[in-house]
C-alpha angles and dihedrals in degrees: 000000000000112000086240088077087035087064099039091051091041089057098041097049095089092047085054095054097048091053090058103047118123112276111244132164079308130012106267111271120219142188126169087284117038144029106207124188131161142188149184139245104218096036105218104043131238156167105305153025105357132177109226100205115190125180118202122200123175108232096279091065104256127131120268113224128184106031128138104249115195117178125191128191122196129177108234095205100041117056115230101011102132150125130192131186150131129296118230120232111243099178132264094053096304124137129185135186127181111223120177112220115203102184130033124242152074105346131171120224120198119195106191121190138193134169121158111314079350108110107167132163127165125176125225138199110236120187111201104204119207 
């Protein structure tokens, strides 16, 4: 094999595997750094009390543990509905936090990450259904 196709295979593998991580809420999101995928319970959302789960793996595909989690939840329809707080560590590189939505609708949600040199935030739709 040239080292021509060496290099292009070489660049394109972590595109490759990307593409192949499990679907969630939202498709998993990755840097360099940080695979990111989260997901609802119930699923889908709604009014109500629901449970925000996010699970965190380092490039290599291992869990990240130990990390500070904030999510943040806005309605995009409705100025100043919004809730912020921590997310609990629940173990292999799963985080959860509880956020109680009073109205249906367009919300974002903002998952925010740091660990060390690690600084991360990503922003979600979230439809929140009657």
């Amino acid at each position: 094999m040239s080292i021509s196709k060496i290099l292009v295979l070489f660049l394109l593998s972590p595109l490759i595997v990307i593409a192949c991580a499990p679907a969630s809420l939202s498709s998993p999101t990755s840097t360099t750094d940080l695979i990111l995928a989260i997901s609802t319970n119930p699923s889908p959302p709604k009014i109500g009390e629901v449970e925000i789960n996010i699970t965190l793996q380092d490039a290599q595909g291992r869990a990240l543990e130990g990390a500070e989690v904030t999510v943040t939840a806005e309605h995009t329809d409705m100025s100043g509905m919004e809730m912020e707080g921590k997310a609990t560590e629940q173990g292999q590189g799963r985080y959860a936090i509880r956020a109680h939505f009073s109205m249906s609708g367009n919300w974002t949600l903002r998952v925010q990450v740091r660990k060390n040199t690690l600084s991360y935030q990503r922003d979600f739709p979230l439809n929140i259904l009657p």
